[in-house]
N, C-alpha and C positions, 0 to 999 in steps of 0.2 A: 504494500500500500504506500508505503513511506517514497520507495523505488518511482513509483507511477508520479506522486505529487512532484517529487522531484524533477521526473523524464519532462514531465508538460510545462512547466514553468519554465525550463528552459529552452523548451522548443520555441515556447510565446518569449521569451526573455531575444530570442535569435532573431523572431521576427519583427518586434518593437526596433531591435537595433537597428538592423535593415532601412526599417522605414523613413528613421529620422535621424541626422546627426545629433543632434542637439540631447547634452544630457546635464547632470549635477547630482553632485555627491556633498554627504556633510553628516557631521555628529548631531544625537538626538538625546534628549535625557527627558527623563517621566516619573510616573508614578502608576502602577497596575493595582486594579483592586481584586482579591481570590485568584490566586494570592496576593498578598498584602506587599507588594516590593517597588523598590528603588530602582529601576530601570537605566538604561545608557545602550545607546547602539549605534547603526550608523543607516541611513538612508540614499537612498538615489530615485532620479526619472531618468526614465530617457524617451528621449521625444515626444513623435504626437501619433498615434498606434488609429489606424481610419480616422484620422480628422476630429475625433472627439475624442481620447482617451488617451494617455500614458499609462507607460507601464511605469509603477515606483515601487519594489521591493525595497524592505527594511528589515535591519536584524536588530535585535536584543538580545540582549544577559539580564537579568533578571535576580535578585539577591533580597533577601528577607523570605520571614514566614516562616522560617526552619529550612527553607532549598534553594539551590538556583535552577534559575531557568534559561533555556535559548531558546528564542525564538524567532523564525523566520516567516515574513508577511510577504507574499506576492500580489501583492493588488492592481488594479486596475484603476485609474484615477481621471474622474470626469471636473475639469474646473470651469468655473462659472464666473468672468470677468464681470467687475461691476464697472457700470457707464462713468466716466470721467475720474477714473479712480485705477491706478497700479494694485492695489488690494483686491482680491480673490478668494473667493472660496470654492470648494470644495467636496466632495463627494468619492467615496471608493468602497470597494469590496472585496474580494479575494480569501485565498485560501490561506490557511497558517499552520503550519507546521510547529508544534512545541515537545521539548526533551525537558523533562523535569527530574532534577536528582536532589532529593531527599537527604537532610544532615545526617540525618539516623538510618542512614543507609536507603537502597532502593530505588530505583529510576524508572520513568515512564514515558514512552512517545505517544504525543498524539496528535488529531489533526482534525482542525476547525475550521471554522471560516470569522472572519470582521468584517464589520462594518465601521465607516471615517468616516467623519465629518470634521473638515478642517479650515483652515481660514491662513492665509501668507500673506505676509506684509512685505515690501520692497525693504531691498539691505544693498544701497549705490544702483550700480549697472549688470554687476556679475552675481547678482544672488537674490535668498529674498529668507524671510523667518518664516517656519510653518508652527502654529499651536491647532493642536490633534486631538480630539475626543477617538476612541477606538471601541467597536462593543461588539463581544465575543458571540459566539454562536456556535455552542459543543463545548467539548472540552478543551476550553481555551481561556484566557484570563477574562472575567466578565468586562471588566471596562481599564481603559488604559488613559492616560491624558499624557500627552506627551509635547514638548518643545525641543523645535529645533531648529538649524541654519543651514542653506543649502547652496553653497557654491556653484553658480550655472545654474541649468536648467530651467529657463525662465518660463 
């Protein structure tokens, strides 16, 4: 299962490339609720995938609650420019992949989906700040709030 979520995301991750040069990479930090943790990871887009979507995988580490966690979001990212405004918001969904290891020993993989809603603000020419609401679906963190900066990818 793990194999498969993997195989397609990168297929889609090949064809996003394809489509558009245009990408941005940047550090992310949060707070995930169930579990209860301190989050940090790193983010990208890249381009514009049929005219209305990017693709933006993100990963996390994930620390509190007694375990860490890693997690990997492959999303799909619809943004909504607002009229006479560099400011944006935002919409995504996609699959998530999470390994959770337990202080007290024991680990677990598994795999859900999120939903985003988020909002990026302009940062000069070459970037911009995204703050991230995130909400789980399966066995995945139920809600994530996350702040980050993204170098590129306008």
């Amino acid at each position: 299962m793990i194999l498969a979520v993997i195989a397609v995301v990168s297929v889609g991750a090949g064809s996003v490339l394809a489509a558009s040069p245009r990408k941005g990479f940047g550090p992310r930090i949060g707070y995930s609720s169930n579990p209860d943790q301190l989050v940090i990871g790193a983010q990208a887009v890249f381009g514009r995938f049929l005219k209305i979507t990017r693709f933006a995988p993100s990963f996390d580490f994930g620390t509190g609650d007694n375990m860490k966690t890693y997690t990997f979001n492959a999303d799909m990212r619809f943004i909504f420019s607002l009229p006479k405004s560099s400011t944006a918001l935002y919409a995504a969904a996609g699959p998530t992949l999470i390994y959770g290891d337990a202080d007290n020993g024991g680990s677990d993989t598994e795999v859900g989906a999120t939903i985003t809603a988020g909002v990026r603000f302009p940062m000069g020419k070459a970037g911009f700040y995204n703050l991230e609401g995130r909400f789980g679906i399966g066995d995945v963190p139920d809600f994530k709030i996350i702040l980050g900066i993204m170098f590129g990818g306008n």
